[in-house]
C-alpha positions as CSV (number, residue, x, y, z in Angstrom):
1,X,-6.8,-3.6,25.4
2,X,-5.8,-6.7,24.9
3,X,-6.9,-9.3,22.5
4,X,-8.6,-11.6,25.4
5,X,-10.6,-8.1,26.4
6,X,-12.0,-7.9,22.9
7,X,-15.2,-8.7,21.6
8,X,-15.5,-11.2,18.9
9,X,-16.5,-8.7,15.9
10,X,-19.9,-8.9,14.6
11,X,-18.8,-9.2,11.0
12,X,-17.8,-12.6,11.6
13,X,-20.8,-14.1,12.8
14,X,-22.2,-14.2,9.0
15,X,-21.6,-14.5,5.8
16,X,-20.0,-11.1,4.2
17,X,-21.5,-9.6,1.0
18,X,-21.1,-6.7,-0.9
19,X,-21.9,-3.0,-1.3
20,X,-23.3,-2.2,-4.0
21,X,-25.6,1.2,-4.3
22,X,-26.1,1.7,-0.5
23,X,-27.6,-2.0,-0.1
24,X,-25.6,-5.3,0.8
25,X,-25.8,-8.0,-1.9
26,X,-24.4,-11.2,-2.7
27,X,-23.1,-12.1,-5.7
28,X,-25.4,-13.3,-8.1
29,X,-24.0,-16.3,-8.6
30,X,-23.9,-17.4,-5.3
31,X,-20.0,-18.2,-5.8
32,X,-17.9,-17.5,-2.2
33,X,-14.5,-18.0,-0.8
34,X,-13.2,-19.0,2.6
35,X,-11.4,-15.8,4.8
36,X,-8.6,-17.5,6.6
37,X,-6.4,-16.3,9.3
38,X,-3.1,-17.0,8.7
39,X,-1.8,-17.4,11.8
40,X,-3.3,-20.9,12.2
41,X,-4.9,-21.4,8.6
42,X,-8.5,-21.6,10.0
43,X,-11.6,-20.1,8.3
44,X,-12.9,-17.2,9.8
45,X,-15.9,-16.7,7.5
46,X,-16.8,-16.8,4.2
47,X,-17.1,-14.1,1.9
48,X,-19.4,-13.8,-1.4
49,X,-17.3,-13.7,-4.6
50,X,-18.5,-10.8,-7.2
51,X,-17.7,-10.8,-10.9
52,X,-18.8,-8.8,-14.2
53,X,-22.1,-8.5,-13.3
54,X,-22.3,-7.1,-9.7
55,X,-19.0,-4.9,-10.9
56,X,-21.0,-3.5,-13.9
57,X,-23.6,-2.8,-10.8
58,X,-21.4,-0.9,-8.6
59,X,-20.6,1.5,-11.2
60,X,-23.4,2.2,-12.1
61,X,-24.4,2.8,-9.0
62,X,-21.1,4.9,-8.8
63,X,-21.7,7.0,-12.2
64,X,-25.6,8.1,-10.7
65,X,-24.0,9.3,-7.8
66,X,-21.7,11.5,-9.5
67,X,-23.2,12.6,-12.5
68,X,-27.1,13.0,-10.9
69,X,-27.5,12.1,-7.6
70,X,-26.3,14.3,-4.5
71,X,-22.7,13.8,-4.4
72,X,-22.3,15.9,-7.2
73,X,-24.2,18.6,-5.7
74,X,-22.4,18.6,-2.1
75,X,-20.4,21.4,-1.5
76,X,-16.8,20.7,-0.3
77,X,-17.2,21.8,2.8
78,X,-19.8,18.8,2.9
79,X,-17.3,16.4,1.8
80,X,-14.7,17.3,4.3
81,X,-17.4,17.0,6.9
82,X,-17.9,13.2,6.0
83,X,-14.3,12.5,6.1
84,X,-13.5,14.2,9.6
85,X,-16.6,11.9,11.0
86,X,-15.4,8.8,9.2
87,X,-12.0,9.6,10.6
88,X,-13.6,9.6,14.6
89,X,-15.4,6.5,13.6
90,X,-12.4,4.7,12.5
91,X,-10.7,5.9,15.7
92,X,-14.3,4.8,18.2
93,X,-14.3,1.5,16.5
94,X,-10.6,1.1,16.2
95,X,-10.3,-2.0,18.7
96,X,-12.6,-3.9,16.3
97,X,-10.9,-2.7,13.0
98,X,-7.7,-3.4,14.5
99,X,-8.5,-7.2,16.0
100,X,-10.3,-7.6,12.1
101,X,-6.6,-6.2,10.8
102,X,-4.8,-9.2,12.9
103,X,-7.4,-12.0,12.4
104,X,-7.2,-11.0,8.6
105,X,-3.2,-10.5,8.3
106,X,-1.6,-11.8,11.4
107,X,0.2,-8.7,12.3
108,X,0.3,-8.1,15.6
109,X,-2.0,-6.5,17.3
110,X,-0.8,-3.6,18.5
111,X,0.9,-3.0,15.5
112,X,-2.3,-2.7,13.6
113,X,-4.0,-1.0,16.3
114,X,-1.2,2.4,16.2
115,X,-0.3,1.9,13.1
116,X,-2.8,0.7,10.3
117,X,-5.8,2.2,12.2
118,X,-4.0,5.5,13.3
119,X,-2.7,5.8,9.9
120,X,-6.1,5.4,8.2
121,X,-7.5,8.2,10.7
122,X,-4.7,10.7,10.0
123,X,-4.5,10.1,6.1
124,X,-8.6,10.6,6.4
125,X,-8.0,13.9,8.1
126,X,-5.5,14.9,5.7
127,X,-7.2,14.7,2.8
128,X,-10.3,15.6,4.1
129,X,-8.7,19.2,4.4
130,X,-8.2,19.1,0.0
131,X,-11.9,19.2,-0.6
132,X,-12.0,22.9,0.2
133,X,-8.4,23.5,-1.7
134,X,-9.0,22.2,-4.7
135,X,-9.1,25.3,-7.1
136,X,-7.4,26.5,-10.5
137,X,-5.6,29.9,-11.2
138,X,-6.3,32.6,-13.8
139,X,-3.4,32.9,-16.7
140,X,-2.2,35.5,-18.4
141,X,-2.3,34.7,-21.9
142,X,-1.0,36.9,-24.9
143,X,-3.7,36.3,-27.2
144,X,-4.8,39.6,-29.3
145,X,-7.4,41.7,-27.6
146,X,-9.1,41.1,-23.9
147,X,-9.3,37.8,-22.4
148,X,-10.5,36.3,-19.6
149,X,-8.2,33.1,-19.0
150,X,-8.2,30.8,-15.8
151,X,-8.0,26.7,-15.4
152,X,-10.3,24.6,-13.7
153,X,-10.0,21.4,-11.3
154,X,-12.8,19.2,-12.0
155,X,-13.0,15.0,-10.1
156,X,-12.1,12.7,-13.0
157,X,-15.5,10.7,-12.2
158,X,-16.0,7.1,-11.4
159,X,-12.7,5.1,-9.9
160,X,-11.9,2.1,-9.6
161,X,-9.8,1.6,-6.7
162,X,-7.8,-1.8,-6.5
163,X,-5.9,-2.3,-3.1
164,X,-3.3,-5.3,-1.4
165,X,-3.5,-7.5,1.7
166,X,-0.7,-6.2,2.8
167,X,-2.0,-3.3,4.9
168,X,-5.5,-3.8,3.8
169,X,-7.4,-0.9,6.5
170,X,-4.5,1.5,5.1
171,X,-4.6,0.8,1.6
172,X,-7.9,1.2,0.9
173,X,-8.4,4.4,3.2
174,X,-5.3,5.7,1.3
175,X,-6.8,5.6,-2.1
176,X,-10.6,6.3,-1.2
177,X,-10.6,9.5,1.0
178,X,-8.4,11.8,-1.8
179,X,-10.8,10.1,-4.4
180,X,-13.9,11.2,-2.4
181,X,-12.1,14.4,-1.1
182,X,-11.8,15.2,-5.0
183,X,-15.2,14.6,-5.3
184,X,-15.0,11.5,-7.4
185,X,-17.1,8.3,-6.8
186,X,-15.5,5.0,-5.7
187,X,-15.7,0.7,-6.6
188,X,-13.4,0.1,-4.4
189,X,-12.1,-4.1,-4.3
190,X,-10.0,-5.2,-1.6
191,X,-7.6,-8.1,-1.5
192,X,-9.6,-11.4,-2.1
193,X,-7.1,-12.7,1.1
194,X,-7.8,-9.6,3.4
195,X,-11.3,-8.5,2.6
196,X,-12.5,-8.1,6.3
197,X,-11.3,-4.3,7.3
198,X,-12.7,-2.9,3.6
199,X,-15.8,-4.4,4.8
200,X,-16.4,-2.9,8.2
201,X,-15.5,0.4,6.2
202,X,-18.3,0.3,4.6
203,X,-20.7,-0.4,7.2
204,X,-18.7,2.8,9.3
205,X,-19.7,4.4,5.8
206,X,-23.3,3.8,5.3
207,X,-24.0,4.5,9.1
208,X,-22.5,8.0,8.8
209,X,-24.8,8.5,6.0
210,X,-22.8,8.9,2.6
211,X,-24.9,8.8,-0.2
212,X,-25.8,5.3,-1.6
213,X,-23.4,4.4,-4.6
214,X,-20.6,6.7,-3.2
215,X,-19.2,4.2,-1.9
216,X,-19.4,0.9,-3.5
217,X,-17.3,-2.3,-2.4
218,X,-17.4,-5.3,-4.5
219,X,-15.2,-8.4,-3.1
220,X,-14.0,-10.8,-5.5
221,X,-10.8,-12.5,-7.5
222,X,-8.3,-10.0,-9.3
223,X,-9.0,-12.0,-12.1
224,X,-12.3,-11.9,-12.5
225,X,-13.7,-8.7,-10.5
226,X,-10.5,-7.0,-11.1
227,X,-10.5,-7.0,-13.8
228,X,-14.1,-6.4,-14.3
229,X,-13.0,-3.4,-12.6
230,X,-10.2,-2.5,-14.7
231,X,-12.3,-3.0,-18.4
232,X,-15.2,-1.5,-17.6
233,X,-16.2,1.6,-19.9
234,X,-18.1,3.3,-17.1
235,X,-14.5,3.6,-15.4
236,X,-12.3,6.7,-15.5
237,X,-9.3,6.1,-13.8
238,X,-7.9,3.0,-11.9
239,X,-5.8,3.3,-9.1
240,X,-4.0,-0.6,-8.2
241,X,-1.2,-1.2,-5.7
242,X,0.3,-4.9,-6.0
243,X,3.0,-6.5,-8.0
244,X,4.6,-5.3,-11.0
245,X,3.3,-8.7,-13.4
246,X,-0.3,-7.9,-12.4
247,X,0.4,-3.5,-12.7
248,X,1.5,-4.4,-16.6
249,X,-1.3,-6.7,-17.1
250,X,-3.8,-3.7,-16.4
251,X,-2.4,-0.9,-18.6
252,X,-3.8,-3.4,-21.9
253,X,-6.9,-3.8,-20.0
254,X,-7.7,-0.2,-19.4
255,X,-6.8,1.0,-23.2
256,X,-10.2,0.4,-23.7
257,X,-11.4,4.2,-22.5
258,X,-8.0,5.3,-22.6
259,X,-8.8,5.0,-18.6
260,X,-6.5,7.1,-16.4
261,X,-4.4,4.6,-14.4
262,X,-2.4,5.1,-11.7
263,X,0.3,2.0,-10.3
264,X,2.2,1.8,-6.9
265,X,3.7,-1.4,-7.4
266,X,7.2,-3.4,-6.7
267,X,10.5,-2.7,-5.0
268,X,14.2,-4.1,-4.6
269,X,15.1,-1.1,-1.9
270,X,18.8,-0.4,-1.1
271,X,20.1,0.5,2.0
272,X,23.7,2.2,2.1
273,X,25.4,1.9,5.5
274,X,28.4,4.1,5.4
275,X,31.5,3.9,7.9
276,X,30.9,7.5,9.9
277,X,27.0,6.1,10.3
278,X,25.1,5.7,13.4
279,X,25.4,2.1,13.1
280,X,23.4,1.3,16.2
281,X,20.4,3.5,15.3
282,X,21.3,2.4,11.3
283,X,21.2,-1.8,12.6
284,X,17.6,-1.2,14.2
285,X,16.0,0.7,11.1
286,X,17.5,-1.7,8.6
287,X,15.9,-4.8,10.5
288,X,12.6,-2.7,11.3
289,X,12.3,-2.0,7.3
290,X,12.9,-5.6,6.1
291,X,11.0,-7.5,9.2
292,X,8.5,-4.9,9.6
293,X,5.1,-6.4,8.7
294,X,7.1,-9.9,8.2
295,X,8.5,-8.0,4.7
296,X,5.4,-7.9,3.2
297,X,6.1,-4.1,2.4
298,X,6.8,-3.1,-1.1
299,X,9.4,-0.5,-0.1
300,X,11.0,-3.0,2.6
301,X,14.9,-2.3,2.4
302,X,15.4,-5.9,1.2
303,X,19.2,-5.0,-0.2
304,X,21.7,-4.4,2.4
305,X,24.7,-2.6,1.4
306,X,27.1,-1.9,4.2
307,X,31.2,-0.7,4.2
308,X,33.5,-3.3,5.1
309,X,34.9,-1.7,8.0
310,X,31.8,-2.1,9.9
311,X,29.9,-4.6,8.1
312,X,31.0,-7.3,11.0
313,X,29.7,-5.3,13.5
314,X,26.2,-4.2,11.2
315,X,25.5,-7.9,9.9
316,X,26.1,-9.3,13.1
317,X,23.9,-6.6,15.3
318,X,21.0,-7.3,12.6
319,X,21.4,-11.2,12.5
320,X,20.9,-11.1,16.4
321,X,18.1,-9.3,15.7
322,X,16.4,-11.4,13.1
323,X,17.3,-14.2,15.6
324,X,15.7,-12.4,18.7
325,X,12.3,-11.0,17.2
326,X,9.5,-13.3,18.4
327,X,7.3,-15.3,15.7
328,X,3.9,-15.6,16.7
329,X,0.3,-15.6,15.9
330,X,-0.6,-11.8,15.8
331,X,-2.7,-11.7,18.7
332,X,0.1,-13.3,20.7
333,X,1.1,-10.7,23.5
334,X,4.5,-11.8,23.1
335,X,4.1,-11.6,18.9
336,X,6.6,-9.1,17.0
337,X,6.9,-10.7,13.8
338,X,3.5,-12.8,12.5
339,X,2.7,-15.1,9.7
340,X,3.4,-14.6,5.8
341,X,-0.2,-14.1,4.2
342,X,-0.8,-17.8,3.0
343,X,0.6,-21.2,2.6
344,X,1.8,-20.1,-0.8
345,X,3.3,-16.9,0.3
346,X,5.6,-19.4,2.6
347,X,5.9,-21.7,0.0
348,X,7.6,-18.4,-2.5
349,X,9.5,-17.4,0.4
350,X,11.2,-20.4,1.1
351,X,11.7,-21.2,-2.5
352,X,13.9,-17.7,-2.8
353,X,15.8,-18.8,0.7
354,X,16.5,-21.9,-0.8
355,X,17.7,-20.2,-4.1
356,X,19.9,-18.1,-2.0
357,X,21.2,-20.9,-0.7
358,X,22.1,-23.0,-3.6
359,X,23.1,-19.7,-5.8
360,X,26.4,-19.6,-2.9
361,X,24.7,-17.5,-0.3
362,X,25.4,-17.9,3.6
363,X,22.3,-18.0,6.0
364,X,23.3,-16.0,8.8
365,X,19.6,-16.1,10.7
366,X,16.9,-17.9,10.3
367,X,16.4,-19.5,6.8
368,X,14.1,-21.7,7.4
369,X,9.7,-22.3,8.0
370,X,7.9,-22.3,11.4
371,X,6.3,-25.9,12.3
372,X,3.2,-25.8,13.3
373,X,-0.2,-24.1,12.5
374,X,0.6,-21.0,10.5
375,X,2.5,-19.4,8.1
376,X,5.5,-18.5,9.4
377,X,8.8,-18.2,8.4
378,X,11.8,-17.2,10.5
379,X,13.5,-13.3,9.8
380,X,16.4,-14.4,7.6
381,X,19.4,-12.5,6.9
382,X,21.6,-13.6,4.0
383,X,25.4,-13.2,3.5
384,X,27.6,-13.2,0.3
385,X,24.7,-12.3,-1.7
386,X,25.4,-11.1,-5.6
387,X,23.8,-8.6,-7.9
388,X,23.4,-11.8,-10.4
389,X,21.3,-13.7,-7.7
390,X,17.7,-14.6,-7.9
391,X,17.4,-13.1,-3.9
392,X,19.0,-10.0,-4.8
393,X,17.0,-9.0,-8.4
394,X,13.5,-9.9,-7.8
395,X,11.0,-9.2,-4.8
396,X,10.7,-11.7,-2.4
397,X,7.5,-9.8,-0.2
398,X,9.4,-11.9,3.0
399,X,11.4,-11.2,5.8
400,X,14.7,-12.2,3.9
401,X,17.6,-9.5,3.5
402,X,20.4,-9.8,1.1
403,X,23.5,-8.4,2.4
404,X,26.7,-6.7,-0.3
405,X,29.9,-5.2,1.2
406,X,31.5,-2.0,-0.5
407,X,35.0,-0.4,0.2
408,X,35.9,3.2,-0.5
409,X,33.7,3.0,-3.7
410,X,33.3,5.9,-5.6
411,X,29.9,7.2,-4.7
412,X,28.9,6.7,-8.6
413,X,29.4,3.4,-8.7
414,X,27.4,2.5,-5.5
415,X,25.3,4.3,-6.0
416,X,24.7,2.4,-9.7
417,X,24.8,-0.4,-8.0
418,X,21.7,0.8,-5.5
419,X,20.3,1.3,-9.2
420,X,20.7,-2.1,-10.9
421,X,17.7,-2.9,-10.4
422,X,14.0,-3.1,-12.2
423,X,12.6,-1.3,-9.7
424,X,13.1,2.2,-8.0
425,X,10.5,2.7,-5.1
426,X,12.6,3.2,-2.2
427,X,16.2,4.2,-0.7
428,X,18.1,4.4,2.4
429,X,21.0,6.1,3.3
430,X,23.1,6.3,6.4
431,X,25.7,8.6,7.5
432,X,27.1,11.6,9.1
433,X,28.6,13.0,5.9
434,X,25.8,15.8,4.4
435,X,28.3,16.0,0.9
436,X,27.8,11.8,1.0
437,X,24.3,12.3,1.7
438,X,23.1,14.6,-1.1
439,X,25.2,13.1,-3.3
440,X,23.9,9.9,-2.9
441,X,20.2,11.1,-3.2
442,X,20.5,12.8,-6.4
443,X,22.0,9.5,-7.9
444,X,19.7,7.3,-6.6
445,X,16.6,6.1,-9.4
446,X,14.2,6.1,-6.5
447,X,10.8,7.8,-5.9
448,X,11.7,8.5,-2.0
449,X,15.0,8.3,0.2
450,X,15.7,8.6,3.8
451,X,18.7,9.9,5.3
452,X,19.3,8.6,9.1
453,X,15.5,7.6,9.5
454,X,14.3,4.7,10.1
455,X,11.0,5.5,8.4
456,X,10.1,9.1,7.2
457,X,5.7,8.2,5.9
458,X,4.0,11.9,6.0
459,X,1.0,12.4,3.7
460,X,2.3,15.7,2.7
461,X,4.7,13.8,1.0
462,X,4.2,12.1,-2.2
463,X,4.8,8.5,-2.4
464,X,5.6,6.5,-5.5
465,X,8.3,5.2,-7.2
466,X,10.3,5.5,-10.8
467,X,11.0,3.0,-13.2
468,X,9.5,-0.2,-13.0
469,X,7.8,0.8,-9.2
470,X,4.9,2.4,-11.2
471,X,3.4,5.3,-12.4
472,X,2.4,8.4,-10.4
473,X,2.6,9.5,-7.2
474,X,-0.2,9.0,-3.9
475,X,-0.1,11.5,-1.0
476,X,0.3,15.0,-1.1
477,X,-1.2,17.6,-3.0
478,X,-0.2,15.5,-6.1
479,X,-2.0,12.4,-4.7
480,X,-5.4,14.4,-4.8
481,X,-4.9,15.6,-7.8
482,X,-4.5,12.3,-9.4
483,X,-8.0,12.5,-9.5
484,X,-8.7,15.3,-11.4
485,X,-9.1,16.8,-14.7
486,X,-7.6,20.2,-15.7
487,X,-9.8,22.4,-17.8
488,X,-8.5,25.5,-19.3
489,X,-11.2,28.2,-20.0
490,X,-11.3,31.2,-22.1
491,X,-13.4,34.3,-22.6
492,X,-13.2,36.7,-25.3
493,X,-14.4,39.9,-23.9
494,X,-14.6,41.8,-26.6
C-alpha cells in the first residue's frame, strides 16, 4: 500500500495524552510539546508533557498490578496469550503503525512497514514463548544431613522502561514484551521526538484487554519524566537505550534503591575489509550499516577499515553509493535515505563533517545539508580519516563514514586498532580466510561481530555491547532474565 492509499491515522486528529492505570490523562499541569515530522519540520500534533507527579502515578498504578491486582495472579500461559494477540494486532494495524513510524522519524515507508513493524511482531512472538520457560533447577548441595535445594525465577517488579527515537515501534516492543513475558509490570516513556508509535501501542493494548496499570505510558522530557522515572523508589529496575552522557547520568540517579539498571547505549563500530573479501557483497553491507536508517543506529559501522589493495575499488564502490541513494521525505516512493531526527540532529552532523574537514579529512560523497524543508543531510563518506580525529572517536548518530587503510598488519594490531575506541557495541568483519576470521573475533572488545553479513539481528541472540556500549545484554534467554530475581531455597528435611 502506498502512502497516498493510507488513511490519515486517527491519533492525529487530537491531542495525545497519557496512560496511566488503564485510563488516558493529561498531564496535570497542562504543559505539551509539538510532534513534528521531520521530513518537512511541520507539527503533526501535540502531545501532553508528564513530569513527577503523573510518573509517581504510573507506578503506582504499576506496583498494584503486580503486587495485588490480577497480573500477578495470571498464569504464564495467560501472559503468552496476550503477547501472541498483541503481536496479530501489531501486524492488522501495521499500515497505520508503520505510516505513524514515517510521519514520526522520516524513514521510509516501506522500511518501517518490514522492518520496525515486522520486527516488533516477531520479537513479541519470541518472547511471548519465555513466559511458560521461565523456571529454576534443583542443586545438589553438600550440606550435612537431607536437603531439599532448588532456585527460583521470580519478575524483579515494577520497570521503568526508557526507549530512543531512533526505532521508536521497535524499541519500546523490545524492552516491554520480555518485561511483561517475565511477568513484571511496565512505565514505559518513549522518546519526547517520536512518541506517536508508543502511543498507538497502548491503545492496541488496552483494547486487547491487559489489565489496567500493566501497562503504563507516560510521555514527557528525559529530564524531567525520565528522570522521574529513573529516581523513583517504587522502581526496580530501569532499562534506557540512548547515549552514553545520558546512560552515566542515570546510574547516580538510580542509587537511590540500589535499582537494577540495565544500558544499551553508544557505538564507534569497525568494519575490517580484508583483500580475499567479497568486496562487492562487503561494499553494499558497509553502506547499508552506516546509511541504514540515515545512521541513526547505535551499532552503525561508522569506522571503515579496508586493505590497501582494494581500498580504491571499496571506497570508490561505496562513495557511488552514498552518491546514488535517494534523499527524500519518508513517504516519498522514490525515498531510500530520509531526514536526520531534528534541526539539531543536522546541525551536530554537519558540525562533525565540518570537523572532518578542517581536521585534514577528504569528502569523497556528499558532505554537505539538503535545502529545503527537512532535515536532511547527504550520505557522506570521508577519506584520510585518523584515529586522533573528532569523526573517528566520538558518535556522530549520521550518515558519515570514516574511512582508514591497513597493509599486511599483524591481525593484533588491527584488530587494537578496531579497539581504540570508548565504545564496543559492534564489529564487522569481511573475508574468506576462517583462521583471519576467528582470530579477529576473539580480539575484537565488542558485544557482537558479523562475519560476511551484512546484518545478522535474531532475538535468540543477545545484544549488548562491552565497555563503554553499556551494561547487560537484551534478547535471548539472557534478555528475559534481566528481569528477574534469583531465589535460592532450602529445606532441611530432617
Amino acid at each position: 500500500m502506498t502512502a497516498a492509499e493510507m488513511t490519515w491515522p486517527d491519533l492525529l486528529n487530537r491531542p495525545l495524552k497519557m496512560l496511566i492505570d488503564g485510563q488516558w490523562v493529561s498531564s496535570q499541569s497542562d504543559a505539551h510539546m509539538e510532534v513534528i515530522n521531520p521530513s518537512n519540520g511541520q507539527v503533526l500534533v501535540q502531545q501532553s508533557l508528564g513530569g513527577a507527579h503523573e510518573v509517581d502515578l504510573a507506578v503506582q498504578a504499576a506496583r498494584r498490578a503486580f503486587e495485588t491486582g490480577p497480573w500477578s495472579r495470571m498464569r504464564p500461559s495467560e501472559r503468552t496469550r496476550l503477547l501472541l494477540q498483541l503481536a496479530d494486532a501489531l501486524e492488522h494495524n501495521g499500515d497505520e503503525l508503520a505510516l505513524l513510524e514515517t510521519l514520526n522519524t522520516g524513514k521510509p515507508l516501506k522500511i518501517a512497514r518490514a522492518f520496525d513493524v515486522g520486527m516488533a511482531a516477531e520479537c513479541l512472538r519470541y518472547n511471548a514463548g519465555w513466559a511458560t520457560k521461565l523456571n529454576g533447577e534443583t542443586r545438589n548441595v553438600s550440606l550435612p544431613g537431607d536437603w531439599h535445594a532448588y532456585t527460583l525465577r521470580e519478575p524483579v517488579g515494577v520497570v521503568g522502561l526508557i526507549v530512543p527515537w531512533n526505532v521508536p515501534l521497535a524499541m519500546a516492543v523490545s524492552k516491554m514484551s520480555p518485561a511483561l513475558a517475565a511477568g513484571c509490570t511496565v512505565v514505559l516513556k518513549p522518546a519526547e521526538l517520536t512518541p506517536l508509535t508508543a502511543l498507538r501501542l497502548g491503545e492496541l493494548i488496552q483494547a486487547l484487554g491487559f489489565p489496567p496499570g500493566v501497562v503504563n505510558i507516560v510521555t514527557g522530557l528525559g529530564h524531567e519524566a525520565g528522570q522521574a522515572i529513573v529516581a523513583h523508589p517504587g522502581v526496580d529496575k530501569i532499562s534506557f537505550t540512548g547515549s552514553t552522557a545520558v546512560g552515566k547520568s542515570l546510574l547516580t540517579q538510580a542509587a537511590g534503591n540500589l535499582k537494577r539498571v540495565s544500558l544499551e547505549l553508544g557505538g564507534k563500530s569497525p568494519v575490517f575489509i580484508f583483500a580475499d573479501a567479497d568486496v562487492e557483497r562487503a561494499m553494499d553491507a558497509a553502506a547499508r550499516g552506516i546509511f541504514g536508517n540515515t545512521g541513526q543506529v547505535c551499532a552503525a559501522g561508522s569506522r571503515l577499515f579496508v586493505h590497501r589493495s582494494v581500498a580504491d575499488r571499496v571506497i570508490e564502490g561505496i562513495a557511488q553509493r552514498a552518491r546514488a541513494l535517494r534523499v527524500a521525505p519518508g513517504l516519498s516512493p522514490d525515498c531510500e535515505i530520509g531526514p536526520v531526527i531534528s534541526a539539531r540532529q543536522r546541525e551536530r552532523v554537519m558540525g562533525y563533517i565540518d570537523s572532518g574537514r578542517a581536521e585534514g579529512a577528504e569528502v569523497v560523497a556528499g558532505g554537505e545539508a539538503v535545502q529545503g524543508e527537512g532535515f536532511f543531510v547527504q550520505p557522506t563518506v570521508l577519506l584520510n580519516t585518523r584515529a586522533d580525529m573528532k569523526v573517528v572517536r566520538e558518535e556522530i548518530f549520521g550518515p558519515v563514514l570514516s574511512t582508514q587503510l591497513f597493509d599486511d598488519d599483524s591481525l593484533a594490531q588491527l584488530a587494537a586498532r578496531g579497539n581504540d575506541t570508548d565504545y564496543g557495541l559492534s564489529a564487522s568483519i569481511w573475508t574468506r580466510d576462517l583462521r583471519v576470521a576467528h582470530q579477529m573475533v576473539r580480539r575484537l572488545r565488542s558485544g557482537n561481530v558479523r562475519v560476511n553479513a551484512a546484518a545478522a539481528l535474531d532475538f535468540a541472540m543477545p545484544f549488548g555491547g562491552y565497555k563503554q556500549s553499556g551494561w547487560g545484554r537484551e534478547n535471548g534467554r539472557e534478555g528475559v532474565e534481566a528481569y528477574t530475581e534469583l531465589k535460592s531455597v532450602a529445606i532441611d528435611l530432617n
